[in-house]
N, C-alpha and C positions, 0 to 999 in steps of 0.2 A: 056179447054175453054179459048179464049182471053182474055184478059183485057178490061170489059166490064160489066155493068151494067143489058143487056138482063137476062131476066128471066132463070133460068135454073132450074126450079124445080122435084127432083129425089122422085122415090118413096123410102120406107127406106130399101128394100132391094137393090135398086142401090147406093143410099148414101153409106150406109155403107160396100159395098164394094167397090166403091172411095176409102174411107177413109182406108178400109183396102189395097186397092195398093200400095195407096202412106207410109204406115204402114212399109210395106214388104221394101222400098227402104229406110226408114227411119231407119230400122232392120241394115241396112249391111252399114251402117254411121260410120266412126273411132270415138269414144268417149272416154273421157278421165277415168282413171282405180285408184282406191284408194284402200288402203288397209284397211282395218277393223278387228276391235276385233272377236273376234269372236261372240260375244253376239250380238256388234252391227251390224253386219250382218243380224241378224232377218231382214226379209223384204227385203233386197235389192236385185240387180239381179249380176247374180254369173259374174264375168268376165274369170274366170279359171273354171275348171272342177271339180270336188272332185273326189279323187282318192284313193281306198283304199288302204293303204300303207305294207297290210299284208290278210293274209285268214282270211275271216267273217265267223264263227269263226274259231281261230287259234287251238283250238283242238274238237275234237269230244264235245260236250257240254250235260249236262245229262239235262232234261227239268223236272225234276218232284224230287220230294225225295223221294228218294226209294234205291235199292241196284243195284247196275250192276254187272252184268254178265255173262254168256253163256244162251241162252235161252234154246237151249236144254236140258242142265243141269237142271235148275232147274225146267221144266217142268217133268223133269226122276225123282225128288226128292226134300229133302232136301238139302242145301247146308251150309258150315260154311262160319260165318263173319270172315274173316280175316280182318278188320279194319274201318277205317271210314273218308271221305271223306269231307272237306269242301269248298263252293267256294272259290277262289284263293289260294287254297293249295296244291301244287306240290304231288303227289302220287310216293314214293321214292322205294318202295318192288318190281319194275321192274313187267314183264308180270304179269297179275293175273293166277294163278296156277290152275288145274284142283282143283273143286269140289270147290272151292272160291266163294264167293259173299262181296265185298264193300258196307258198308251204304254208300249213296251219298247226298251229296246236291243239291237242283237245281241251275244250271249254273258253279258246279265243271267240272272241266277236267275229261272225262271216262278214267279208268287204261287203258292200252292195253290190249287186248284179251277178255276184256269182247265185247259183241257186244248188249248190252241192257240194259234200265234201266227199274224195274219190280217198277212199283206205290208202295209207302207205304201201300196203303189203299188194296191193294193184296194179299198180306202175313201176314205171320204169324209168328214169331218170338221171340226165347226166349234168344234174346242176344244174343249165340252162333251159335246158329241153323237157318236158313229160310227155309222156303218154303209156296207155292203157296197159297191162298186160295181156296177152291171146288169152281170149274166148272171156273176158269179163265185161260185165255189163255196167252201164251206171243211169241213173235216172236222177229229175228234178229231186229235190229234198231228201237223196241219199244222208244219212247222218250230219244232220240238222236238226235243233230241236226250235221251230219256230217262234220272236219273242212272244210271249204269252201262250204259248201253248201249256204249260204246267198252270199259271193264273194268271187273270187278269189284276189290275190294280185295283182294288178293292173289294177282293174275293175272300172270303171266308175260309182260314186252311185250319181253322180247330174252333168247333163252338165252345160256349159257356157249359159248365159240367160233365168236360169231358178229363178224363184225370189225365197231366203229363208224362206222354212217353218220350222216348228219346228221339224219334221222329220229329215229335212237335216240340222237344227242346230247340234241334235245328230251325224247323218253318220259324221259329219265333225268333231267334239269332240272324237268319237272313232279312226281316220283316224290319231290325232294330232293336225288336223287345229288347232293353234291359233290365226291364224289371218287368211282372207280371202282376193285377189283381185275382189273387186266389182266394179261395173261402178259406174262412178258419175251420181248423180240425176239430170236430165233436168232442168234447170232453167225457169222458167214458168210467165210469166208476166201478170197479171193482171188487167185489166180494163175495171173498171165498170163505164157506162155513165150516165147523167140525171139530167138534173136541178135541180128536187124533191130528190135527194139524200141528206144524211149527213150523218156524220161517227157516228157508233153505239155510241160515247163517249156525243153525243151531244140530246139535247131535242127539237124533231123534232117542229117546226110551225103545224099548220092544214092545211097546203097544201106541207104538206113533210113529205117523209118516211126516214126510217133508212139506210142505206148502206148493206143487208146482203148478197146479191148477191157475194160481194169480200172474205168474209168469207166463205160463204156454199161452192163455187168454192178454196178457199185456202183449205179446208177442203177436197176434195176430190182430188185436187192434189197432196198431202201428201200420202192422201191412193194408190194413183196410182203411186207413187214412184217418183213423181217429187220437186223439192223445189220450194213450190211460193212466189211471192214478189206483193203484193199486193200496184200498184201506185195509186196516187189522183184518185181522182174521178172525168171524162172529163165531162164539160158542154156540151149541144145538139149542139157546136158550128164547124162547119167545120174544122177552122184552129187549136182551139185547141186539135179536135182527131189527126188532122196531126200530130204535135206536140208531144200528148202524144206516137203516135207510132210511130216516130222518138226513144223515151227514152226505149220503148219498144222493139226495133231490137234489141239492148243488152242482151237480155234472148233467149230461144234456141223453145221456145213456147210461141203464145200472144194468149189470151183469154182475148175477150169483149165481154160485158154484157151489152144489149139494144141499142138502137138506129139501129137495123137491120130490121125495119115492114119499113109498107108503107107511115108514118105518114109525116107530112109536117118537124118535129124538128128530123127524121127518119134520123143521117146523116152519121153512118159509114159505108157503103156502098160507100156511095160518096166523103167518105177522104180516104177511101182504095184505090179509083179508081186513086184518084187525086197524089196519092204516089206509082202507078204502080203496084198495086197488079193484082194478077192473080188469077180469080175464078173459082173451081172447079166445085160447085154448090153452087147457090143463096135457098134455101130452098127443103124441104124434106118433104113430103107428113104422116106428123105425128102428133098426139096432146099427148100433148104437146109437142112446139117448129118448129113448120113451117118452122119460117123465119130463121132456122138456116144457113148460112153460115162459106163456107169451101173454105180456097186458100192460098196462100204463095207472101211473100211478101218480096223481096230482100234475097231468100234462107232461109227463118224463114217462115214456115207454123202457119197459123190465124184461128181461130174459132171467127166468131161472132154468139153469142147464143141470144134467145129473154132475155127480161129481167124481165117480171114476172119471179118468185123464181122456181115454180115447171119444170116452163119449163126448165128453165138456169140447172136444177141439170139433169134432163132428159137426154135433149142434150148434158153435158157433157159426162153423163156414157156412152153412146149410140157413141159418134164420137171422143170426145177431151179423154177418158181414154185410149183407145185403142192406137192413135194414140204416147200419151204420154209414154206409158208402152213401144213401139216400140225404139223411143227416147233413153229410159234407157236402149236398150239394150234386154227387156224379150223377151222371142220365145211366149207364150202365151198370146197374149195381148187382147182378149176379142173380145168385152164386155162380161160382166159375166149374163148369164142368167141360171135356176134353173126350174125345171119341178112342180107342185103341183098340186093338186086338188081343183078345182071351188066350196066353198062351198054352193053357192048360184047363179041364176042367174045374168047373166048381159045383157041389151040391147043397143043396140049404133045404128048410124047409119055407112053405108058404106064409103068407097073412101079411108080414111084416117089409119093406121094403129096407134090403138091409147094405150096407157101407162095409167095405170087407176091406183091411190095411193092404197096400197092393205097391210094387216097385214098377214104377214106367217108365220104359225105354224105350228113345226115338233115334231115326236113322231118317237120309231123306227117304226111305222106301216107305216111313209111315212110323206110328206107335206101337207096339206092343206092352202087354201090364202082365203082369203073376202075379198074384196074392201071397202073402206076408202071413206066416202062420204065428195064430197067436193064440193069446187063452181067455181072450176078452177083453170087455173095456177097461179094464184097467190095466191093458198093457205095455205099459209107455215103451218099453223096450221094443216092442213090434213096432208101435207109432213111428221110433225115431229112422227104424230102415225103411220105412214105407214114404212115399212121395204124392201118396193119393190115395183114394179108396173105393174102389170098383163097386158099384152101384147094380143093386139085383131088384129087380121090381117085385111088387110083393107077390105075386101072380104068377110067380116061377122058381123052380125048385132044382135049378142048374142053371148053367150060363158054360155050353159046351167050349171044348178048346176051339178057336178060329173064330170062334163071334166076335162081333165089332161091338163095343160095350161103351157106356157113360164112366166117366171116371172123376170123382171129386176132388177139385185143387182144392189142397189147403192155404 
């Protein structure tokens, strides 16, 4: 879209594939690469690949404690203990010999020749002597993990932009990593607009609120792997939102908060316009967060989000995390949605596809969600008990109890 104020309003499935286009071109951006501990890697997104540096594992591994051996053999009989086995302890007596069984440990190295490890709780045993117990069976490569069966030596266990989970804290720990190259974190600029603002440090008037807006959004840029810097707080004033996004081009992401509705004091829109920005879409057919706006201004891509609190955290998960995660680097940028069960009716009306504050609870029998009764977006109070927010497509005007539903992580 030009540079221009005209309406452009997407539904949220065209929104947010905008957002994820321009995501994709933001993905293949040269960004600068740090190296990290390896601890503090948790979280961040890989810049190199993990590579195993040897076979996973490096010898036959016994998965149970019990004795290895030949299965056939000791299915034909008895067998004798020639010795015993613990993990990390080299087995030095060379091939294991006919009519032999090893006590083993779980995760010892198997001798050679044996081709099985028989359960403790299977046999029978009097110190010298094993064999089987009535009516069990055993076969070749009973509880064995063959070496390289998990990877080979130089197999790929985590690409490039993928973000660190605790899994691939470990692959990387056993590989050597002790340190990791990661991307640096998007620097993410902040601001929140409104005369009625003041910084949470301060004791509001009766005709003014607290600032949380700048927090709940530092709070989630963090989670989405960006560093925010959260500036002043712009009055409804034209020149001074110019101004503050002037100080804002300096970060690699600007995120503001209010002054995007239709209202007469409604003015970054019209300091965006005034400072050449370019709008992708003027608003998104959703509640919460309508009036969100999406565009790039001097090569720095902008969110302006509403500024009631439910909406501003909405609209980010939903446009500004994805597009952020892209930024840093990840292949999987979201948004994150989660499937559950409807424990109860909901009714709404049509048009808009709407995000309802919802508490979800999981069992391994699966998820279930209830919605969080609130009084709108601006109800931080509902926000803070809610864990998600049940997703109604616009096209439907209930969501019966027992449906399996989309559910929005924050």
């Amino acid at each position: 879209m030009s540079p221009t104020t005209s309406e452009n309003v997407l539904s949220y499935l065209e929104a947010a594939a905008c957002v994820r286009q321009h995501a994709e071109k933001a993905r293949h951006t040269a960004r600068a690469v740090e190296q990290a501990p390896l601890l503090a890697a948790a979280g961040r997104v890989l810049a190199q690949p993990i590579v195993s540096d040897r076979s996973q594992p490096p010898f036959p591994r016994a998965t149970r404690d019990g004795f290895a051996c030949r299965a056939a053999e000791l299915m034909a009989g008895q067998l004798r203990v020639a010795g015993q086995l613990r993990a990390g302890e080299p087995w030095t007596m060379g091939p294991l010999a006919a009519g032999d069984a090893v006590e083993i440990m779980t995760g010892a190295a198997v001798p050679r020749g044996a081709d099985c490890v028989v359960m403790i709780e299977d046999v029978q045993t009097s110190g010298v002597f094993v064999g089987l117990t009535a009516q069990r069976t055993l076969a070749p490569g009973d509880n064995i993990v063959d070496a390289g069966a998990e990877a080979h030596e130089g197999a790929v266990l985590a690409a490039e932009g993928r973000r660190m989970t605790v899994p691939m804290i470990g692959a990387a720990a056993s590989c050597g990593y002790a340190t990791l190259a990661v991307f640096a974190r998007p620097r993410v600029a902040i601001l929140a607009t409104g005369d009625e603002l003041v910084d949470v440090s301060r004791e509001p008037l009766p005709h003014q609120i607290r600032n949380s807006n700048s927090y709940s959004l530092a709070a989630q840029t963090l989670a989405a792997g960006g560093a925010p810097r959260i500036l002043p707080v712009v009055p409804d004033e034209v020149t001074a939102t110019e101004d503050a996004l002037a100080k804002a081009l300096e970060m690699d992401l600007i995120v503001l908060a209010g002054g995007v509705s239709m209202g007469k004091y409604d003015v970054v829109e019209q300091a965006l316009l005034r400072c050449g920005a370019e709008f992708f879409f003027t608003g998104a057919r959703i509640q919460p967060g309508k009036p969100v706006v999406f565009g790039r201004l001097a090569e720095r891509y902008f969110f302006g989000l509403p500024g009631n609190p439910v909406s501003t955290m909405v609209t980010f998960a939903l446009f500004v995390a994805p597009l952020l995660r892209a930024l840093g680097g990840e292949i999987d940028s979201g948004p994150r949605f989660v499937t559950a069960r409807m424990e109860e009716e909901v009714r709404v009306k049509t048009g808009l596809t709407r995000f309802l504050p919802a508490r979800m609870e999981s069992d391994v029998g699966g998820a279930g969600v209830r919605p969080v009764a609130w009084q709108g977006s601006g109800d931080l109070a509902a926000a803070a008990k809610a864990n998600g927010f049940v997703v109604v497509p616009e096209t439907a005007d209930r969501l019966p109890a027992g449906a399996m539903v989309s559910v929005l992580i924050l």
